[in-house]
C-alpha positions as CSV (number, residue, x, y, z in Angstrom):
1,X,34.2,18.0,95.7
2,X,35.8,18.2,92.3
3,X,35.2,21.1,89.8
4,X,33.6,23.4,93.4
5,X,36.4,25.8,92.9
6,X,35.9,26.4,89.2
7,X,32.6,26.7,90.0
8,X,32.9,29.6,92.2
9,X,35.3,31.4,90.4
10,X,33.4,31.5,87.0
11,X,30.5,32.4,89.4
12,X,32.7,35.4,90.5
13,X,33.7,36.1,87.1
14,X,29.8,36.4,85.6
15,X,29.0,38.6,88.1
16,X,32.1,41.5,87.7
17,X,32.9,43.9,85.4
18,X,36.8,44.8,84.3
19,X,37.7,48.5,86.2
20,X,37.9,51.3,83.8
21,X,35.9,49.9,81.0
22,X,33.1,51.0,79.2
23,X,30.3,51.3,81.1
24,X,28.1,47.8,80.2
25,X,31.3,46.0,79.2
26,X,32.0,42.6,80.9
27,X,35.1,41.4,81.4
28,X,36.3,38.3,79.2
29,X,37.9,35.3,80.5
30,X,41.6,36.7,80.6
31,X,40.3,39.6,82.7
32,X,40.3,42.1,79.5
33,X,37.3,43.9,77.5
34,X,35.3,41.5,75.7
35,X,36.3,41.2,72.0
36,X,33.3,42.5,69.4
37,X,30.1,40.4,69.0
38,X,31.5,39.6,65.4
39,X,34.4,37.8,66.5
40,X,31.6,35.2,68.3
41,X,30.1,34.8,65.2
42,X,33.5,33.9,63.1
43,X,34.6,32.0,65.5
44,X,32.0,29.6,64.6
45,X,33.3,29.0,61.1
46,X,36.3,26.5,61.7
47,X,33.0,24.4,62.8
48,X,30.9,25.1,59.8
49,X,33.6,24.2,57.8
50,X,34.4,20.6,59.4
51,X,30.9,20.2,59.5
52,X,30.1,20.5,56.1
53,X,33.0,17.5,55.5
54,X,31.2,15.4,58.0
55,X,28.2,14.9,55.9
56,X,29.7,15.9,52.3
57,X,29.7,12.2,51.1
58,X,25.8,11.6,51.8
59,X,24.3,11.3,48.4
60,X,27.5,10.1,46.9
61,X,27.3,7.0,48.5
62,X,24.7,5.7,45.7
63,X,27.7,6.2,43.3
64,X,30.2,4.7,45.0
65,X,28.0,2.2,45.9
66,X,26.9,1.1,42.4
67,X,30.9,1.1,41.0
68,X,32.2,-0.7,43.9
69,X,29.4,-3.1,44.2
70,X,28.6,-3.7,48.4
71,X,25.7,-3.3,50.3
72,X,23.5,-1.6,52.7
73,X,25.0,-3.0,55.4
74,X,28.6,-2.4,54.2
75,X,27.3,0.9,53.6
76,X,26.2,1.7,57.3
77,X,29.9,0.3,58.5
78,X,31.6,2.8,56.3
79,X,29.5,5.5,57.4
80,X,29.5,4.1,61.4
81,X,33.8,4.6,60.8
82,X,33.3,8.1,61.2
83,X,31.4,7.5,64.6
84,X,34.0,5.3,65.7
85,X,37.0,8.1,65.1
86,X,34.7,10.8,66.6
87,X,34.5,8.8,69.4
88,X,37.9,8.1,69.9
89,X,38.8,11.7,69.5
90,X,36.4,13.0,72.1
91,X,38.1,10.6,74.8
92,X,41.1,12.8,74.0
93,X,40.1,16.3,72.3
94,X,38.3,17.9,75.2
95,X,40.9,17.2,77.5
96,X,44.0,18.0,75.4
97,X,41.9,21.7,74.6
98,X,41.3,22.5,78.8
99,X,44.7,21.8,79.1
100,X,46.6,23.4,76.5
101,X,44.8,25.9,74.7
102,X,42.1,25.5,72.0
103,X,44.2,26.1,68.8
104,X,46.7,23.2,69.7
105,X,43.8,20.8,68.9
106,X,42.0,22.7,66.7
107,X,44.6,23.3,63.3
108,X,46.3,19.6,63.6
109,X,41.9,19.0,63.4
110,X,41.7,21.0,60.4
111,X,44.9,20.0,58.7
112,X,43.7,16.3,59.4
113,X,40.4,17.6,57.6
114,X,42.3,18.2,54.2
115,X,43.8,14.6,54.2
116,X,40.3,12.9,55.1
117,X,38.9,15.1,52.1
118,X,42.2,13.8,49.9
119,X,41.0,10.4,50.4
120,X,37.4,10.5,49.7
121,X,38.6,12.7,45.9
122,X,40.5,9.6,45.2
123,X,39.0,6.9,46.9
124,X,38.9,3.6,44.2
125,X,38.0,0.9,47.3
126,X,35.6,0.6,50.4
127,X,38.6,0.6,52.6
128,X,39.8,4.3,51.3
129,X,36.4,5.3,52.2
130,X,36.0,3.9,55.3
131,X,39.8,5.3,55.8
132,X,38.5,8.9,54.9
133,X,35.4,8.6,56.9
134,X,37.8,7.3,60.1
135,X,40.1,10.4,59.9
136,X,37.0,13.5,59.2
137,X,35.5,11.6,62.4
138,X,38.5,12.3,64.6
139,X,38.6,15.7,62.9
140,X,34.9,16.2,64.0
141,X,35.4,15.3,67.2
142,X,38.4,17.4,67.8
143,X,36.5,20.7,66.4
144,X,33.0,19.5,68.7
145,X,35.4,19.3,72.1
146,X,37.7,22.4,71.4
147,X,35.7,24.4,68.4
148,X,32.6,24.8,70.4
149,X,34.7,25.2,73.8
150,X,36.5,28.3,71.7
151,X,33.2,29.5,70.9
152,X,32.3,30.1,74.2
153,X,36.0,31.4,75.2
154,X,35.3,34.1,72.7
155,X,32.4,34.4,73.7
156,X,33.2,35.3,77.6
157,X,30.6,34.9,80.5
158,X,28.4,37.6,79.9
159,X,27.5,35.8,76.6
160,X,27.3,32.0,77.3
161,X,23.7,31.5,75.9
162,X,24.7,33.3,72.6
163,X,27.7,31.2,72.5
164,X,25.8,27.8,72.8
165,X,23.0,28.9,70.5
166,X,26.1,29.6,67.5
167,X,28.4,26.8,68.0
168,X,25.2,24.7,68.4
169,X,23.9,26.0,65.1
170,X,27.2,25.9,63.3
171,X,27.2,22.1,63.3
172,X,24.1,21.5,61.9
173,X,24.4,24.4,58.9
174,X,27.2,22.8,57.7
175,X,26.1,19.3,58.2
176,X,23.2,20.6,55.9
177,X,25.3,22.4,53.3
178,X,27.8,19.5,53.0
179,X,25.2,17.2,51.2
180,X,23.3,19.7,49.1
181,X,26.9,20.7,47.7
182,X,27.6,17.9,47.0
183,X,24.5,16.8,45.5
184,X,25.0,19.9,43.3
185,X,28.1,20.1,42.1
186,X,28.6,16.1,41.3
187,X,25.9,16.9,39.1
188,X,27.2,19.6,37.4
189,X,30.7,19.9,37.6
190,X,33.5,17.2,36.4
191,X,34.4,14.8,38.9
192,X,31.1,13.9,40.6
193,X,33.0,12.5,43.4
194,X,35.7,14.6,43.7
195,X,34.9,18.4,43.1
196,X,32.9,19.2,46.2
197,X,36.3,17.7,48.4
198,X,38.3,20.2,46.6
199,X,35.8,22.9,47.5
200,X,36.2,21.5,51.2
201,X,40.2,21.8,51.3
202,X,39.3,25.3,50.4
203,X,36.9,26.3,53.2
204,X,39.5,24.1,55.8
205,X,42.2,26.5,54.9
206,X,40.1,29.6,55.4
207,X,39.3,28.0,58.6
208,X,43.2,27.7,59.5
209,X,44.0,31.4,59.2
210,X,40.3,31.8,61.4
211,X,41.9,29.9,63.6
212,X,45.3,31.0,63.9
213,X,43.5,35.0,64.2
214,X,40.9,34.4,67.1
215,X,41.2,35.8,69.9
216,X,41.6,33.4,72.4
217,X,41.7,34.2,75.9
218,X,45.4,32.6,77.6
219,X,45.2,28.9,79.1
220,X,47.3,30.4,81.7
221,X,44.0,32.9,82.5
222,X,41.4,30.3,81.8
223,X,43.6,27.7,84.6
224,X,43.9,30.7,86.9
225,X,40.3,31.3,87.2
226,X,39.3,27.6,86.9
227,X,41.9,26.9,89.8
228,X,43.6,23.9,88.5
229,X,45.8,24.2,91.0
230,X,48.0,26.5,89.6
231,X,47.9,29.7,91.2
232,X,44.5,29.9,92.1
233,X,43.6,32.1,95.1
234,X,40.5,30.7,95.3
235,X,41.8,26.8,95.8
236,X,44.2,28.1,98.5
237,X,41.2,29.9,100.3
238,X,41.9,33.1,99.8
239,X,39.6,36.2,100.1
240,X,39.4,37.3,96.3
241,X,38.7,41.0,97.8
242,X,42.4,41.2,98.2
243,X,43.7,40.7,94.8
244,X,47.2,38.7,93.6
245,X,45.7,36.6,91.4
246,X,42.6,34.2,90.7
247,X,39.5,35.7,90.3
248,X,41.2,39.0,91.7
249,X,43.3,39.6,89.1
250,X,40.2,39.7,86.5
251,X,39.3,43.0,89.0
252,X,36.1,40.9,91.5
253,X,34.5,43.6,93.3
254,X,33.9,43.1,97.0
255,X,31.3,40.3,98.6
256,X,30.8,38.4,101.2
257,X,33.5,35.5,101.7
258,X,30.7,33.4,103.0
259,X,28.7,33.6,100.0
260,X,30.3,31.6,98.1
261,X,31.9,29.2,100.6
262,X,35.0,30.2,99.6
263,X,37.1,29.5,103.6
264,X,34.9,26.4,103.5
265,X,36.4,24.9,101.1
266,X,40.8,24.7,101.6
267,X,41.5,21.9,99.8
268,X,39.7,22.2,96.2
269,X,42.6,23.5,95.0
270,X,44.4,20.5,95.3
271,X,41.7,18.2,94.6
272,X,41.1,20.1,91.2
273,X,44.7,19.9,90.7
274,X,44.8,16.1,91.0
275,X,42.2,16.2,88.5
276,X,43.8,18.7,85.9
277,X,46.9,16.0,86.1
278,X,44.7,12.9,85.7
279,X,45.0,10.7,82.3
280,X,45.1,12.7,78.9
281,X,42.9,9.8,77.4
282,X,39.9,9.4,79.3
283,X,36.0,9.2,78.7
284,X,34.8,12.3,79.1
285,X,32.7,13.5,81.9
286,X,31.6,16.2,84.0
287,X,31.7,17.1,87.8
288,X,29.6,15.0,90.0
289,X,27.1,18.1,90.8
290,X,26.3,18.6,86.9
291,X,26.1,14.9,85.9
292,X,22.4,15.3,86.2
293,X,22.4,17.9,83.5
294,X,24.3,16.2,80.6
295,X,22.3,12.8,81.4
296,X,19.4,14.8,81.1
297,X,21.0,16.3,77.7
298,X,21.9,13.2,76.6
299,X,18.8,11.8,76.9
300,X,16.9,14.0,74.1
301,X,20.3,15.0,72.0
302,X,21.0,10.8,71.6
303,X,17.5,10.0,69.9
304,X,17.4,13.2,67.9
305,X,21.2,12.5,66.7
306,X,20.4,8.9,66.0
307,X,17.5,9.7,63.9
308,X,19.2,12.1,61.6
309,X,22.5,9.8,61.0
310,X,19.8,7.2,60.1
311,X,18.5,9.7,57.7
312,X,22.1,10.8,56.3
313,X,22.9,7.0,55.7
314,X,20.3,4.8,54.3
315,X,18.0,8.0,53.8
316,X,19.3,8.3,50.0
317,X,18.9,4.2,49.6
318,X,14.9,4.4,51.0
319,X,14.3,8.1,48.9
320,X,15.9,5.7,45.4
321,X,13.5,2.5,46.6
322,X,10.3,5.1,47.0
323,X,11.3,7.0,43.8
324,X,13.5,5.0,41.7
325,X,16.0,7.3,41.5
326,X,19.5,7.9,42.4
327,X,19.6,11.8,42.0
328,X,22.3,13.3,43.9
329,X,20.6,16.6,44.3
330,X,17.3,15.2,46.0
331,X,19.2,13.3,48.2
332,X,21.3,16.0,49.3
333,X,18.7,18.6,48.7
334,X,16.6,16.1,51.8
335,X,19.7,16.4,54.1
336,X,19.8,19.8,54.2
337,X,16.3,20.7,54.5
338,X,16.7,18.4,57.5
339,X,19.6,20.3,59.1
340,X,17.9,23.4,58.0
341,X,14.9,22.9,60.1
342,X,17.4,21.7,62.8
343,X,18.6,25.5,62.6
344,X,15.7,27.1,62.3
345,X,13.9,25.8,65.5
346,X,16.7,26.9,67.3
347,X,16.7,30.5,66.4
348,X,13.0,30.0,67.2
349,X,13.1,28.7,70.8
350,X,16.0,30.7,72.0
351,X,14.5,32.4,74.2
352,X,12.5,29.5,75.8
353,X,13.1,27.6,79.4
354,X,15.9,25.2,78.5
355,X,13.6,22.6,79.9
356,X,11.0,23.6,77.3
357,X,13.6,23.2,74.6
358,X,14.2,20.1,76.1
359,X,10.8,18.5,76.0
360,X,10.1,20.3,72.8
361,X,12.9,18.3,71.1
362,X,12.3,15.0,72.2
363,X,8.6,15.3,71.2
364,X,9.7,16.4,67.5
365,X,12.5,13.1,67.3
366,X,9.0,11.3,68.2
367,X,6.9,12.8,65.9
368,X,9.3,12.4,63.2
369,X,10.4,8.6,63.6
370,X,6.3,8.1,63.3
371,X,6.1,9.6,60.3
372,X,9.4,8.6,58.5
373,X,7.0,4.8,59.9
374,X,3.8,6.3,58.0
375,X,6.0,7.4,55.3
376,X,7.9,4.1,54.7
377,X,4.1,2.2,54.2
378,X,2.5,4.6,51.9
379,X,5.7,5.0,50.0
380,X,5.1,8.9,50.4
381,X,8.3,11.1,49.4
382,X,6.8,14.2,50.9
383,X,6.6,12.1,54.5
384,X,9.9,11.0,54.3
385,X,10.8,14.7,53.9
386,X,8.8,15.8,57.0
387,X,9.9,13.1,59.1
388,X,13.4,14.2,57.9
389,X,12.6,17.6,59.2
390,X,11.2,16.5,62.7
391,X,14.3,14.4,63.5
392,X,16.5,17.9,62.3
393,X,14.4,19.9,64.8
394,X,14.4,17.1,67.4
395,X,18.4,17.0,67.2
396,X,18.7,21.1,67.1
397,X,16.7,21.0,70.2
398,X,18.1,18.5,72.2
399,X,21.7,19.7,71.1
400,X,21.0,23.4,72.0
401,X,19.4,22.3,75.6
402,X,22.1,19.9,76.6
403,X,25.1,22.9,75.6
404,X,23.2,25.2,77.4
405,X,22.9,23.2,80.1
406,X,26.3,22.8,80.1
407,X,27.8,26.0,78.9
408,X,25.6,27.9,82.1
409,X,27.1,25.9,84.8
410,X,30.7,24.3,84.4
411,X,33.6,27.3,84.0
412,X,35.3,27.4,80.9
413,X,38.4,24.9,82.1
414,X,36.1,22.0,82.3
415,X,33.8,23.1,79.3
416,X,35.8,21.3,75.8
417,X,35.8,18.2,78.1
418,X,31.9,18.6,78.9
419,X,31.2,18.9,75.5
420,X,33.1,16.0,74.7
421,X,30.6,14.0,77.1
422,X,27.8,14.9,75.5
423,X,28.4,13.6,72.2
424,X,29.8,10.7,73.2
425,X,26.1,9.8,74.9
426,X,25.0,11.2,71.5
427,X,27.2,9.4,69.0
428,X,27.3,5.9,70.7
429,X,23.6,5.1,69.3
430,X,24.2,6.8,66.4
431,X,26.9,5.1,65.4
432,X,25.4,1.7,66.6
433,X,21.7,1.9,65.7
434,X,21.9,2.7,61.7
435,X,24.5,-0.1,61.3
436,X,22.2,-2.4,63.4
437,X,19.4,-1.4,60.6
438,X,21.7,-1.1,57.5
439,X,22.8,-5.4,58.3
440,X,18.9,-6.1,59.3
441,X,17.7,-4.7,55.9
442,X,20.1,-7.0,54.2
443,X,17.7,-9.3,55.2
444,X,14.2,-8.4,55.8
445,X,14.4,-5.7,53.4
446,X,14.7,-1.4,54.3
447,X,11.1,-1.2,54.7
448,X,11.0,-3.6,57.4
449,X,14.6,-2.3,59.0
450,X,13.4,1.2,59.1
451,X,10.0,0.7,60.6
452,X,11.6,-1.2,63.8
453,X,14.2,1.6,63.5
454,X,11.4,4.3,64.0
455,X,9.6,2.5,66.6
456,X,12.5,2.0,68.9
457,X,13.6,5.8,68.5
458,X,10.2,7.3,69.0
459,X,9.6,5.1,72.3
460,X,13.6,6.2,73.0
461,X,12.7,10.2,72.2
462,X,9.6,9.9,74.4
463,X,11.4,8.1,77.8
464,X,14.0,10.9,77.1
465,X,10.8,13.8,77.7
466,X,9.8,11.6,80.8
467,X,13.0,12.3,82.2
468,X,13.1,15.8,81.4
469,X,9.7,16.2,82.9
470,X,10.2,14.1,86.2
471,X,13.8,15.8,87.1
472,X,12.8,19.7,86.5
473,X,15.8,21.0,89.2
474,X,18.2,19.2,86.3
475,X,16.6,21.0,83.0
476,X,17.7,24.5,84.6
477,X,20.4,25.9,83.9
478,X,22.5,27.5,87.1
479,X,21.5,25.5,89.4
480,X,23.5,22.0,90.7
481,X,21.4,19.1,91.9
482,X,22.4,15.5,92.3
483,X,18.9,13.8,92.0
484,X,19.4,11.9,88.4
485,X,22.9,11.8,88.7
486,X,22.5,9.9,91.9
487,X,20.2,7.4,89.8
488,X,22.5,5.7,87.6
């Protein structure tokens, strides 16, 4: 079956260590001593950095909106433009990274970054922002298939959950700090919708030369052991005790051939071969064994993500109807508390059962589309800001159990692809929901909009913890089941 052979080498991989290294050293991906714990961390920051362009123009869209005159629901459609060249990118990005290297996708991302963030500094119309929005989504969803994907590269085996936990809070900082910068500085510096886009060319450039620096293991190591049908032992069926290549060549210790199937199992070489030279431009997905795991991952991180794009777009709109106040700062200042709590909780539940995280965040998306309900009919600022900070925590969770999901079980030449996948299922309603609202509210008014809104994503948040609860073999990571998979 496709993806068996990757599998078994990554398997293989997790369990060795490199011959004459340090005693507790694991081996990376390319066979060599893991690089230090700090180059894990930095390798975070080319996400950060996007990130923090992917939310930058929340609470300016009150300005923009009162000189250029349109409404809520043209307002949602130039936000949803970003959603639509995430999307686009994914079908493309995660495959383009397994297949030659991380940094080929990563600094045409970055560099496509700077242009978006050009646009938006000079934008005049509603097409120049729906232009800039259009290319920092493709630039997002380049650096979620191959950023995270290099993450967990520099990472190595031995370090998978720490990988997914960073890469997974990386996103969400700088989807916090891009609003409260803004907020700030187009309050207190000239420009008011132009500095904090100049501040952004800055940080993409000091992503570049993070970039260009990382230690990356070779795609020629990461194909080897992922047997893509280019040279590895494993796909031809041979023992890896006898070294040449494949999982060998990263020095695998001795065990039993049966164990892992290995003779059984010929022709996944060529199968995963077949695969490696599929389209380039495909939607996303996962082997057949782990579909099961990014439904399930899916199923919390969609409500959670929809939630909080509902927040970043007409959040500012419903904060100015409740307060009667356009301030930049507050509406930024509420996005980042959000994406701070989103943070927080999952430094918190780390070391929890993935499935526990799993639950745990689809209850918190619940919670909070309730409230942000209680808040909109008691016109309460401080609910809206708790209900802001549930849907953060109900996101963070559901993003941190669907990656770790993910990163445990597929090797690292299927992983820019499976994270790809998994925000697709998330971005799809979060790109289609708000906009759905935003045109609604045109007519019945943004009280009325977002009270359907919450009640469709709370009873969406809580079928997602059904789920979780009724298919437990599939909220584990490390272990391959086909029950919910075999459901669709």
């Amino acid at each position: 079956m496709p993806g068996t052979a990757e599998a078994e080498a990554e398997v293989l991989a997790r369990t060795t260590r490199t011959p004459g290294a340090a005693a507790g050293a694991t081996t990376a991906l390319d066979g060599g001593p893991l690089p230090p714990r700090w180059w894990v961390w930095l390798a975070a920051w080319p996400v950060v950095a996007v990130f923090v362009l992917s939310n930058a123009a929340t609470p300016l869209y009150v300005l923009w909106q009162r000189e250029l005159g349109f409404s809520s629901g043209t307002l949602t459609a130039v936000f949803a433009s970003y959603i639509v060249g995430l999307l686009g990118s994914l079908l493309v990005a995660g495959v383009v990274s397994d297949r030659v290297g991380r940094k080929p996708v990563l600094l045409p991302a970055l560099v496509l970054g700077a242009v978006a963030s050009v646009f938006f500094a000079t934008a005049s119309t509603v097409f120049t922002l729906a232009l800039a929005r259009f290319l920092s989504g493709i630039a997002v969803g380049a650096v979620v298939s191959a950023g995270m994907a290099a993450v967990s590269d520099v990472a190595g085996p031995s370090r998978r959950r720490l990988a997914a936990l960073l890469a997974s809070t990386a996103m969400v900082v700088g989807a916090g700090v891009g609003p409260l910068l803004a907020g700030v500085l187009s309050e207190t510096a000239p420009g008011p919708t132009s500095t904090v886009f100049v501040v952004e060319i800055a940080l993409l450039v000091s992503a570049v030369v993070v970039v260009a620096r990382l230690p990356l293991p070779r795609r020629a190591d990461l194909v080897r052991d992922g047997d893509l049908g280019k040279g590895g032992d494993l796909g031809r069926g041979r023992d890896p005790r006898k070294g040449g290549g494949g999982a060998a060549a990263a020095g695998v210790g001795a065990g039993p051939r049966r164990m892992f199937g290995i003779g059984a199992r010929l022709g996944s070489g060529r199968r995963a071969a077949a695969r490696a030279s599929g389209r380039w431009i495909r939607v996303p997905s996962v082997p057949r064994e782990h579909r099961g795991k990014l439904l399930l991952g899916i199923a919390v991180f969609g409500p959670g993500l929809t939630s909080t794009s509902f927040v970043l777009s007409l959040g500012p709109s419903l904060l100015a109807d409740l307060l009667d106040s356009d301030s930049r700062v507050l509406a930024g200042s509420m996005a980042f508390v959000m994406f701070m709590a989103s943070t927080g909780v999952q430094f918190a539940v780390q070391r929890l059962r993935v499935r526990t995280i799993l639950i745990s965040g689809a209850l918190s998306t619940a919670a909070g589309m309730a409230v942000l309900v209680l808040a909109v009919h008691t016109s309460s600022v401080v609910l809206l800001g708790a209900a802001a900070m549930l849907a953060g925590a109900g996101q963070g969770q559901g993003q941190l159990g669907g990656l770790s999901l993910l990163n445990s079980s597929l090797p690292s030449s299927r992983l820019a692809e499976a994270n790809a996948a998994l925000n697709v299922g998330g971005y799809l309603p979060a790109g289609a929901f708000p906009v759905a609202v935003g045109y609604l509210s045109d007519s019945v008014g943004l009280s009325t909009g977002a009270t359907l809104f919450g009640t469709v994503m709370a009873g969406t948040a809580l079928v997602g913890a059904a789920l979780v609860v009724v298919h437990r073999s599939d909220a584990e990571p490390g272990c391959s089941t086909r029950s919910l998979a075999s459901t669709r």
